[in-house]
N, C-alpha and C positions, 0 to 999 in steps of 0.2 A: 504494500500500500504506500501513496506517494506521502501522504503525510508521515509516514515511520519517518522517511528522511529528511525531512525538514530540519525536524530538532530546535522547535520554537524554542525550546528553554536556553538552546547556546544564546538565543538572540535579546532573550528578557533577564538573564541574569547579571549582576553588578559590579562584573569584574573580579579583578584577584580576592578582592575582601569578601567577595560571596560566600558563606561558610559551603555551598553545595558550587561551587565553582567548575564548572565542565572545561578543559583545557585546549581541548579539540573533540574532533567528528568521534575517533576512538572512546574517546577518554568519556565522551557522554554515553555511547552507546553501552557501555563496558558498568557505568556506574548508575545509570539508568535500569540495567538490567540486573545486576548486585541490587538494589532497594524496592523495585516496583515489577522484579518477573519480567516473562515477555508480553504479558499484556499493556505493561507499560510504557510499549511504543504506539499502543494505538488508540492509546487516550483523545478521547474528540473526534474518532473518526465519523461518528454516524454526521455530524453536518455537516462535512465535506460532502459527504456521499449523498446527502438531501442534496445537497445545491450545486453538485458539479454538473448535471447534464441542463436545468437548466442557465447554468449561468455558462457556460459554452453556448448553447445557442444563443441567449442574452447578445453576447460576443461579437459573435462572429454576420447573425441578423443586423445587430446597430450599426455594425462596421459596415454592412453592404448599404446602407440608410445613408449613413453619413457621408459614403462615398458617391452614392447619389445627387443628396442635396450640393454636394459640391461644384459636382460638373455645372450648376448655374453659375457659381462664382469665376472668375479668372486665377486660379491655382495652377501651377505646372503640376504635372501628374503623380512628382515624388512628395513634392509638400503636401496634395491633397490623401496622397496613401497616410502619411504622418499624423496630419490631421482629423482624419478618420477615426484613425485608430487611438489618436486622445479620445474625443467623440462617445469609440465605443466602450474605452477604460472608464473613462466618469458614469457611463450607464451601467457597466456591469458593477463598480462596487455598488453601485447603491442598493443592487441585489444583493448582495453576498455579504455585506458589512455585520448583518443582525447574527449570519453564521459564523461569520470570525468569530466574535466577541463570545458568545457560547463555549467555541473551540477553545480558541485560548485559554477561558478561566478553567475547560478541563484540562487541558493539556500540561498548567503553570499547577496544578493538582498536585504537590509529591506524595499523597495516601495512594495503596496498592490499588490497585484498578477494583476489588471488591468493594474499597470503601468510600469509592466517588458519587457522589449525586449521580442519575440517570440523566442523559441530556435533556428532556421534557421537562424534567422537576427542574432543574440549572434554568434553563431557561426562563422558567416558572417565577424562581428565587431572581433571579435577574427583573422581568417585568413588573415582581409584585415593591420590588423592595427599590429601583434606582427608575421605573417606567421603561418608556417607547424612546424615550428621547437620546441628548446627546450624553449624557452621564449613563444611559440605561444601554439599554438594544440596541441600540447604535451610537454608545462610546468611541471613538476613535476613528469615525469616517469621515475628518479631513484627511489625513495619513493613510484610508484606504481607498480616497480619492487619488491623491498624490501616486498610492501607489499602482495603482491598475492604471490612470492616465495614463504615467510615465513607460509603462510597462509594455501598453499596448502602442502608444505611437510610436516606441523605439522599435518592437516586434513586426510591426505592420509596415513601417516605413521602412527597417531597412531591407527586409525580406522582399517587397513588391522592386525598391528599387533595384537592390543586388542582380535580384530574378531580371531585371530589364536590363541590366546592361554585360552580363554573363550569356553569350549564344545559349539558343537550344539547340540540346543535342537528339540525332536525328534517332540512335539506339534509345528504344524504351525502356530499358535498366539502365542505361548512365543518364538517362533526361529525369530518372528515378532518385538518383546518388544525385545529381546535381542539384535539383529542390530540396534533398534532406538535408545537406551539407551548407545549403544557404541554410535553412530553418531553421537546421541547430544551430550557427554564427550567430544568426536572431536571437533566438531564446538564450543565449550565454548573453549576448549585447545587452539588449532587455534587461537579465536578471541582475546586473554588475552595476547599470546606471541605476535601478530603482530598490535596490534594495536598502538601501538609507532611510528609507519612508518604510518598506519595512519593516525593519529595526524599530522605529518611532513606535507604529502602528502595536507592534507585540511590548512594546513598554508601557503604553496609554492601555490596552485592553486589560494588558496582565495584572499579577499582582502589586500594589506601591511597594517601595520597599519600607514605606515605615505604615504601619496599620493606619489607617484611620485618617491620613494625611497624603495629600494627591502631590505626587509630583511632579510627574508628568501627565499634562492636561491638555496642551496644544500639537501639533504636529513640529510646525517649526520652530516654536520654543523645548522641546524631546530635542529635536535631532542636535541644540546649540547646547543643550545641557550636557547630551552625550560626547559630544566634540570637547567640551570644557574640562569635563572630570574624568573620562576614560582614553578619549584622545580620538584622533581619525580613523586608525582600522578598528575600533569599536561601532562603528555606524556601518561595516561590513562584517559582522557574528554572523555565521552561518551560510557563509556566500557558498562554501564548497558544496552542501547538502542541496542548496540552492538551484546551482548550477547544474548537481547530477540530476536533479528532477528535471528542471524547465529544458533543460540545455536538448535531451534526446523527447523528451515531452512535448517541445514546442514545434520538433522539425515534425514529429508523428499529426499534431492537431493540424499546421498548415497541408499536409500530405493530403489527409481526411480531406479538409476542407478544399481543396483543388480538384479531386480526383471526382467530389460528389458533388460538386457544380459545376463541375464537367457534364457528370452524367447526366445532370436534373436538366441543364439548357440545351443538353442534346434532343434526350427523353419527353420535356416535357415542354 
């Protein structure tokens, strides 16, 4: 499962002084699995799984919208792929924001996976006790605005334009490698410029580090906090697990997504 390697906690925890301090990719998976079992990689999985099919289409439908509405403007055709695909990032977090924040607080959980809240009740304790709002259910979606934008005009734009100025090849298995090899480029580009918001994003959801006291509240003021007291490669926790997901992840959904809009505007 793609959230096993995420490893949201390398991304929400407070540096060396963290008493549960994850050192790297090993070092979490190793002490993760020493304290909370193997079920303790797949903390939080049921709302990924609620909201992954439709927040891909969310996606990848807004992006064909957007690219729509465009063609009335005067955009060159690489800025309008870019723009789109911001476009489609700010439409799909605002889907997906209420399942982060869920995720998250189970995820940032370190009780053995028998002693976590069910996601319905979490969610429950969430609605009943902070509401719908920007402290409640949807805490921290400036930062999952930031980060799906960022994420999606980097993915979309440079993919659409790499793909145009890279020949096609005329072999159906290298015209095959050639699209995935751009995708994956994308989804590594993507995942490296936006994972700062991120970062942000699993700080503002997760747990504060001191009870009862918010410390990270805004997106851009997270990411200047984490710059000030942990330093610059602290606003990149987690980029490796990152990268192994989106990086072959991203080239496989643009593959999907070429191959059956092919077929639909042949077909239909």
């Amino acid at each position: 499962m793609k959230k096993c390697f995420k490893l949201l906690l390398i991304s929400i925890q407070r540096g060396s002084t963290d008493p549960n301090n994850y050192k790297n990719l090993g070092d979490s998976f190793l002490k993760i699995y020493h304290t909370e079992r193997l079920f303790g990689f797949y903390k939080g999985i049921l709302p990924p799984i609620l909201v992954e099919t439709p927040k891909r289409a969310v996606k990848f439908f807004s992006f064909e919208q957007y690219k729509k509405l465009l063609g009335y403007v005067s955009l060159s055709p690489g800025v309008a792929f870019a723009v789109a695909g911001l476009g489609s990032g700010l439409t799909e977090a605002i889907v997906v924001n209420p399942f982060e924040v869920v995720k998250v607080g189970l995820q940032a959980n370190r009780n053995i996976f028998t002693q976590q809240p069910s996601t319905l009740g979490y969610a429950r304790h969430i609605i009943k006790t902070k509401g719908l709002g920007l402290q409640g259910l949807n805490k921290g979606l400036t930062a999952t605005l930031g980060r799906h934008g960022i994420f999606n005009m980097v993915y979309f734009g440079f993919y659409f334009n790499v793909k145009n100025i890279i020949p096609v090849n005329k072999d159906t298995t290298l015209e095959f490698w050639r699209k995935f090899g751009i995708g994956l480029l994308s989804g590594i580009t993507a995942s490296i410029t936006n994972i700062p918001f991120d970062v942000a994003k699993s700080r503002i959801q997760g747990p504060q580090p001191v009870p009862g006291e918010i410390k990270y509240r805004t997106c851009f003021k997270t990411i200047a906090t984490i710059y000030q007291e942990e330093g610059f490669f602290a606003l990149y926790k987690g980029l490796l697990p990152k990268i192994m997901r989106l990086g072959p992840g991203g080239a496989i959904m643009l593959l999907v997504y070429e191959y059956a809009y092919s077929w639909l505007q042949e077909n239909w």
